[in-house]
C-alpha positions as CSV (number, residue, x, y, z in Angstrom):
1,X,-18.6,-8.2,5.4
2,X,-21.7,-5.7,5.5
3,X,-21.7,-2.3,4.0
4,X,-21.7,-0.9,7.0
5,X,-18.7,-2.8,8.8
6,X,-16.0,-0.4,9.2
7,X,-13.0,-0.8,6.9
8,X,-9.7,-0.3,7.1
9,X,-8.9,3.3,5.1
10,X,-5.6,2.9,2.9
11,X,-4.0,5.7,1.9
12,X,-1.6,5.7,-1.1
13,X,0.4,7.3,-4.0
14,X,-1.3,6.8,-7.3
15,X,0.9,9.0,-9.3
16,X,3.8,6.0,-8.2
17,X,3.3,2.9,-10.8
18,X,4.9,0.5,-8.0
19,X,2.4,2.0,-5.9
20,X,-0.6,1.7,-7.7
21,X,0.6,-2.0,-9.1
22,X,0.5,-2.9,-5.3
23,X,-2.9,-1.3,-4.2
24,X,-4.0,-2.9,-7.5
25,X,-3.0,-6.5,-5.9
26,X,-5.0,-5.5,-2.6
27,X,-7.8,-4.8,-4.7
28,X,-7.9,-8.2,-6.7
29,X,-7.4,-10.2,-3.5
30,X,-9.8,-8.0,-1.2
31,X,-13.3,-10.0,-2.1
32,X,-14.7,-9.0,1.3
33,X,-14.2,-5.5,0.4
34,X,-12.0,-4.6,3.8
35,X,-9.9,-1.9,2.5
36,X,-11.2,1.5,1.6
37,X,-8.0,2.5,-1.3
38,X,-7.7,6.5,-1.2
39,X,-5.5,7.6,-4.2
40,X,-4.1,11.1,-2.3
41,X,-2.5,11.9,-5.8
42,X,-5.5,13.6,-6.7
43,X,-6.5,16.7,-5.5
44,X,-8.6,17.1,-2.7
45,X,-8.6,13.7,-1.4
46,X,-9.5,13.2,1.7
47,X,-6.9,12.5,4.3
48,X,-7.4,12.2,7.9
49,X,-6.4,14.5,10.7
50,X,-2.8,14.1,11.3
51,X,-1.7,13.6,8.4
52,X,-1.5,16.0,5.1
53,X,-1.2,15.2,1.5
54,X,2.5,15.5,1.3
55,X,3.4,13.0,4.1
56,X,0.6,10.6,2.2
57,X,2.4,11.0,-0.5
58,X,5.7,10.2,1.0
59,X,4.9,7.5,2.7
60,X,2.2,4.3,3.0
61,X,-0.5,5.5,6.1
62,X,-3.9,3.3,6.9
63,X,-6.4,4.3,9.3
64,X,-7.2,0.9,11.1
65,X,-10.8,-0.4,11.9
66,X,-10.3,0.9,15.1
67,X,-9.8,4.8,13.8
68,X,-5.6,4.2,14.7
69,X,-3.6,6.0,12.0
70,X,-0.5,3.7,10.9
71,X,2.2,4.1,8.8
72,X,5.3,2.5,7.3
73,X,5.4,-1.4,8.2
74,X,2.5,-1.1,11.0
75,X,0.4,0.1,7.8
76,X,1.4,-2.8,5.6
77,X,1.1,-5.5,8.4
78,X,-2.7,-3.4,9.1
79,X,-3.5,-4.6,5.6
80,X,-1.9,-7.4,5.7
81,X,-4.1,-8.7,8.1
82,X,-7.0,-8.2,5.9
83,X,-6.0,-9.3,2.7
84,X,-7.0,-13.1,1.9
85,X,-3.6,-14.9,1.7
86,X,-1.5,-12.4,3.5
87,X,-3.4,-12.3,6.9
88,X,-0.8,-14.7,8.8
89,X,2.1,-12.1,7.5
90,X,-0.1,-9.6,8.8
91,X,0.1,-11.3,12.4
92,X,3.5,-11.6,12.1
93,X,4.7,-8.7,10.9
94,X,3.0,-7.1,14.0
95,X,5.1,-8.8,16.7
96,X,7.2,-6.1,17.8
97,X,10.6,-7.1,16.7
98,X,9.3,-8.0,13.5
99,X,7.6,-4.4,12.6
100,X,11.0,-3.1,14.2
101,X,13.2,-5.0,11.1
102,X,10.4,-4.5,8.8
103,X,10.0,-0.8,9.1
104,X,14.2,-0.3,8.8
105,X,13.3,-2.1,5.5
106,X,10.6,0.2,4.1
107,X,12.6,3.0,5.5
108,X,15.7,1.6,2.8
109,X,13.1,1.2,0.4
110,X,11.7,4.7,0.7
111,X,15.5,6.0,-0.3
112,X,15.2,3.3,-2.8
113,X,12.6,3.9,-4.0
114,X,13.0,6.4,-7.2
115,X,15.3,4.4,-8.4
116,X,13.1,0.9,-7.9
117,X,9.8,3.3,-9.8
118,X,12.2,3.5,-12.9
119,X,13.5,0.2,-13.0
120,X,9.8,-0.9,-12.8
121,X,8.5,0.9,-15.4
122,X,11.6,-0.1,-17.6
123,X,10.7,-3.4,-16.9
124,X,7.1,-3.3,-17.6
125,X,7.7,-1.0,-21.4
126,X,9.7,-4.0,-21.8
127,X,7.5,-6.4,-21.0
128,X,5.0,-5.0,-23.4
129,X,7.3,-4.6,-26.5
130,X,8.1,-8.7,-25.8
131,X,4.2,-9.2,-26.1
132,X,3.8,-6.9,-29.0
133,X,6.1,-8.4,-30.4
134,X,4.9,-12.3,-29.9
135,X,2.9,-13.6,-32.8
């Protein structure tokens, strides 16, 4: 992919440590540098028309290729699709009734998800006592 390609602009919460533990993922996998990762936790990040900070914040949004703002599971399967190992989910997830049963999941996960943030960072303090502890 060239510089000047045009990328796929994810927006996401970097103040959420499931979020950024995702986006981090993207990043490793993205070699062809696809994705353009927009933390909207900090202040004055650039969102796109359409959408504001607080609904970034609330909830996963890309801007496709193509200039198309996404969210919820037509976001994911947008990045999906560019993501080295995850591009065949991608396709998938964008058949119609898939995205359909998809989004009614990130939907329960959105109610889910304060409590899912603490159980993940309970899970990762503990993970770092075990290997502090480890000789």
């Amino acid at each position: 992919m060239k510089e000047s390609d045009p990328k796929t602009v994810v927006f996401f919460d970097g103040s959420c440590p499931l979020c950024r533990a995702e986006i981090n993922y993207y990043r490793r996998r993205d070699k062809g540098q696809a994705l353009c990762l927009v933390d909207v936790s900090v202040p004055g990040a650039p969102v796109p028309p359409g959408l504001d900070r607080d609904k970034a914040l609330s909830r996963f949004h890309v801007v496709a290729d193509d200039g198309k703002l996404l969210s919820g599971a037509a976001a994911f399967a947008e990045v999906w699709k560019k993501v080295p190992g995850w591009r065949y989910a991608g396709r998938l997830a964008s058949l119609p009734a898939v995205s359909r049963v998809l989004e009614s999941c990130y939907r329960l996960f959105l109610l889910l998800r304060p409590t899912l943030v603490r159980a993940f960072v309970l899970a990762q303090g503990a993970k770092a006592m075990f290997r502090a502890r480890r000789p």
